[in-house]
C-alpha positions, 0 to 999 in steps of 0.5 A: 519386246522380249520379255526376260522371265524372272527364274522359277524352280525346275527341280522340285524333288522330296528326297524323304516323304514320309508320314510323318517327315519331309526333304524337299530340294527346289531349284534354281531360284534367282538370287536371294528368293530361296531365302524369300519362298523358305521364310514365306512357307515355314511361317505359313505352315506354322501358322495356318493349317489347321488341326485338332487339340483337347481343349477342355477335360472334365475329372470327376472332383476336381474343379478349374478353380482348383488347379494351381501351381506346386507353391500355391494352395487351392481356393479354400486353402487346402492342398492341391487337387488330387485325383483319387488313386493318381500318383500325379496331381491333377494339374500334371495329368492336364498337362499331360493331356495337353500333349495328345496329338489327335486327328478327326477326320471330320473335322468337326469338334468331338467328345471322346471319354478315357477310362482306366483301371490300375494298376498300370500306366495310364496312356493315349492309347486308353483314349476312346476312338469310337467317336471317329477320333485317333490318338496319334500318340497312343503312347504318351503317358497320362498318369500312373494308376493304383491297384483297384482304383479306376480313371474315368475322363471326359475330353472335349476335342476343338478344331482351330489353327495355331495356337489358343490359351485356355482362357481364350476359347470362344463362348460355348467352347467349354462346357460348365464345370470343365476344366479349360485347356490350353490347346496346340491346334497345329498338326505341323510340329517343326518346319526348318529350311536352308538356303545353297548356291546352285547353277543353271547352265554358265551362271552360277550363282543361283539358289537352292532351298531345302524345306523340311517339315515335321508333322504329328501324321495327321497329314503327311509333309506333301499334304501340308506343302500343297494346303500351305502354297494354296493358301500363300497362291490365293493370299497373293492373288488378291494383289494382281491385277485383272485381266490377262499379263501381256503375251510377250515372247520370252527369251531365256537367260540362261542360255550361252548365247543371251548371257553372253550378249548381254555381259558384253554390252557397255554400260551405255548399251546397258541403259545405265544413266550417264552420271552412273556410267562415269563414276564406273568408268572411272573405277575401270568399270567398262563392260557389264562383265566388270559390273555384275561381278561386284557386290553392293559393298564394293560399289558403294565404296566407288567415288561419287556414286550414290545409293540411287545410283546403285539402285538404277544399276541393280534395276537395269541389271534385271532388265538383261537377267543379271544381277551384282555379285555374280560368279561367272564361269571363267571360260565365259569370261575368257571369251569376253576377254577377261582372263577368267578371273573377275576385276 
């Protein structure tokens, strides 16, 4: 028997693809799965590419345990840590340093060091590189520093995914003395998507999603797409099942001819079951042309059709490539003797 194949995009095209953001425009997806495949994507390129953060510092005088908030004293009582010739506390130069974007190309955890003398700016761009790290952020303020004082720095650089609290870092993570970090491993900074209709031949109620992510540049858009589907692809193979999927031969049913075959069956020849087909009958429900131009909300208002009902039409429905609350051309419709115009 044919097989009817289940619609996957064609048109897949990057309208914009720099390094650091992209447009990606994918179409015809089957109703409802654009919203499906963007909603799958973003979470994954949330969530599971991985990157790198600073997740501890180490500041000559100051301790963890002397890190507070404005209204609080530190631990023996005096004031907040300072850090000598800083305009800022030291808690606000962390939290500056938390905000670095950084990017290893090894992938492997790293020291790096940033040293300074005032008076001037203190930025990302005093960051050391030597260590094979980049700042992709070089300038990011750190602190401001006075005249004749200088700023010396120690920075741990972890490798990880998603996000992780400065308390959750795992055992050796942070040295003794260092001050922890909350750390923001991931390099994608936003990924937004939308969904539109689209059309494939004569059915026009396909979709089109439009993906666009933000990066930080330590990869591009295309690069985190490829790692994020690879991951999702592999995720899903666990759940097939083994061996070879049946060789059937594939019929398209998007082609003028099929559509309107199967449009102008009778809701017998559809396989709906009989108890169905009565109760569309009797709402002047006659042809499969009338059926798949109504929506779920108007069949469940037909008389003495239940929702199991309406789940085996939807069933038999993606037997033949369609679906309820589809738009037909109406020169489609005027060649099935409907006059253009849905029932």
């Amino acid at each position: 028997m044919a097989r009817i194949p289940f619609q996957k995009p064609k048109n897949i095209e990057w309208e914009i693809n720099t390094d650091r953001y992209g447009r990606l425009v994918a179409e015809p997806f089957e109703k409802g799965y654009a919203l499906t495949v963007g909603h799958s994507l973003r979470r994954t390129l949330l969530t599971i590419i991985s990157g790198a953060a600073v997740v501890w510092a180490r500041i000559p005088g100051v301790r963890p345990d002397d890190l507070r908030a404005d209204d609080e004293p530190s631990a023996n009582g005096e004031p907040r840590a300072r850090i000598a010739g800083v305009e800022e506390p030291a808690r606000d130069v962390i939290l500056n340093l938390k905000k670095l974007a950084i990017n290893v190309p090894s992938g492997e955890p790293t020291t790096t060091r940033l040293d300074a003398t005032g008076p001037r700016a203190v930025t990302g761009a005093d960051v050391s590189e030597a260590s094979g790290l980049e700042v992709l952020n070089p300038e990011i303020h750190i602190a401001t520093l006075a005249a004749g004082q200088t700023l010396s720095i120690e920075l741990g650089v972890g490798i990880g995914r998603g996000y992780v609290a400065a308390g959750a870092h795992g055992p050796g993570v942070v040295p003794a003395g260092a001050i922890p970090m909350d750390a923001a491993f991931s390099p994608i900074q936003r990924v937004a998507y939308h969904v539109e209709n689209a059309r494939l031949g004569k059915i026009t109620d396909y979709e089109r999603l439009i993906l666009e992510v933000w990066t930080n540049g330590a990869l591009s858009p295309e690069e985190a797409l490829t790692r994020g589907t690879i991951y999702m692809r592999d995720h899903f193979g666990y759940l097939a099942p083994d061996g070879p999927v049946e060789d059937e031969e594939e019929v398209d049913p998007a082609s003028p001819g099929f559509l309107q075959e199967s449009l102008a069956k009778t809701l017998e020849e559809a396989g709906l079951p009989s108890r169905a087909v009565n109760a569309l009958k009797n709402a002047d429900i006659l042809t499969v042309v009338d059926l798949v131009q109504k929506t779920d909300e108007e069949l469940d208002g037909v008389k003495n059709l239940g929702s199991k009902s309406i789940e085996e039409i939807k069933v038999s429905l993606a037997g033949l490539g369609l679906s309820l609350g589809m738009r037909i051309d109406p020169n489609l419709l005027g060649a099935l003797g409907r006059g253009g115009a849905a029932k």
